[in-house]
N, C-alpha and C positions, 0 to 999 in steps of 0.2 A: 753478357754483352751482345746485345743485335747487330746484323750487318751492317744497320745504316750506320752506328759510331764507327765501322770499320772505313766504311767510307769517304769520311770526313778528314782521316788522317792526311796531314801534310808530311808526305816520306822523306822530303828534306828536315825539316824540324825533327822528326821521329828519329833521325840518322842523328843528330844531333846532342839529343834529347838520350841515346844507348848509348853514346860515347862517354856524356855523361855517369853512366851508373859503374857501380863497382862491386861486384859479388863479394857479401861477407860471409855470410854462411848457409848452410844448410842445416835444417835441426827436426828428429823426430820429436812431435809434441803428443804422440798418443798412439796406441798400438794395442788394440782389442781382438783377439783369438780365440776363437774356440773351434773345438773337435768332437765332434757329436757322435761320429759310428767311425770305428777303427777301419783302418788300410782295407782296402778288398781288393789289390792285386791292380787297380789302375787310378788314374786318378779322376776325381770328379771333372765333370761341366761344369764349366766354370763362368760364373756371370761377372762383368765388371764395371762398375760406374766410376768416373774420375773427373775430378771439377779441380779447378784453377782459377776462380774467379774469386776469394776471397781475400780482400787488399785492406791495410792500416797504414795508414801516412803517417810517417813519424813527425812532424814539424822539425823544421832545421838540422836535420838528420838525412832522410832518405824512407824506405815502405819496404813492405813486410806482404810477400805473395801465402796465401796459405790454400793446401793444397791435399786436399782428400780423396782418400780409395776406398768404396766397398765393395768386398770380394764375397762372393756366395757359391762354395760348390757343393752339388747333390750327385749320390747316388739313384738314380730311379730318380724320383719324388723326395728322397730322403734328403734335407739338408745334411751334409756330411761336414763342413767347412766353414767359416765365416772367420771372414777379418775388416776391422776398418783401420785406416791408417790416416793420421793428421801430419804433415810435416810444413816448415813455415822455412820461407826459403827470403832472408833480410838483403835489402840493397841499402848502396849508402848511394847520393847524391853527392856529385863533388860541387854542382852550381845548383843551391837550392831554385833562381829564377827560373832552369828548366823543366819544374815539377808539373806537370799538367796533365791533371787528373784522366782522359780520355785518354792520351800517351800512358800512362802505369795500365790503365785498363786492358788497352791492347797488348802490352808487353806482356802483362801477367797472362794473357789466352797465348802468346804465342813464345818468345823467346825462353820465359821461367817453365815455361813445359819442359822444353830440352836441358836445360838446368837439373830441375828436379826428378823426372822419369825416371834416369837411372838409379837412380837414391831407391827409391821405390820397386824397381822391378826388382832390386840386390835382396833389401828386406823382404819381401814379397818370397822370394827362391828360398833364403835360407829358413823364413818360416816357418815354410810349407816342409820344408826338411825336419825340422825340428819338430814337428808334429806328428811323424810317421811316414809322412808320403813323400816320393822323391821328386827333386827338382819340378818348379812350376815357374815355367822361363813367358812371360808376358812379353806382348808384340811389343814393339821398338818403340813406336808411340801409343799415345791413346787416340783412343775414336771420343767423338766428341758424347757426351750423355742421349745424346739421342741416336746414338746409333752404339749404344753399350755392346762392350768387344762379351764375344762368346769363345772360350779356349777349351778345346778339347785335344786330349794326348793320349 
């Protein structure tokens, strides 16, 4: 989504328009791990890309924000780590009339972030635990794809 649909927003209908929604769920839809070189005592650099803009309108129901992570860390040059993570975070509509497609658009870059992040930073940690390497705690939010977060520990 570019800034000019940011701009277009009417924040009184927008106010309106969240009141309306109703958070049903959160769901991991996919979870791809792999471990290429064993623990060496710290953990990788870690690259991270995170998008929020993939949206399904339910008709007479409510939309469906879906929400992916790829994670890349190396040793040296060495890829050492990779993960992608798919989760789909469902809203329901209580007044279908307030469904207006630039409003889900904007909501999905901005409120379903805070929504779903922590979903992802939980799995993301225990992952990385379960793979060998300990704890890999991701900043609060994300940065937007073009300014892909870099985490080093």
């Amino acid at each position: 989504m570019n800034s000019d649909k940011r701009a277009k927003i009417d924040m009184e209908r927008f106010s309106e328009f969240i009141k309306n929604i109703e958070l049903k769920s959160i769901s991991l839809k996919e979870l791809k791990v792999l471990s290429l070189i064993p623990f060496e005592g710290k953990l990788p650099k870690v690259k991270i890309k995170f998008s929020s803009d993939e949206i399904r309108i339910i008709e007479g129901v409510g939309f469906e924000v879906i929400q992916k992570l790829k994670l890349e860390g190396r040793h040296s040059r060495k890829l050492a780590i990779k993960i992608e993570l798919t989760q789909s975070i469902f809203y329901k509509l209580k007044n279908q009339e307030l469904l207006i497609e630039n409003f889900v658009e904007h909501f999905a870059q901005s409120s379903s972030i805070l929504h779903g992040w922590p979903y992802i930073r939980e799995t993301i940690s225990y992952t990385v635990v379960k793979m060998g390497y300990p704890p890999l705690f991701l900043p609060l939010l994300p940065l937007p794809d073009s300014q892909a977060d870099t985490v080093e520990r």
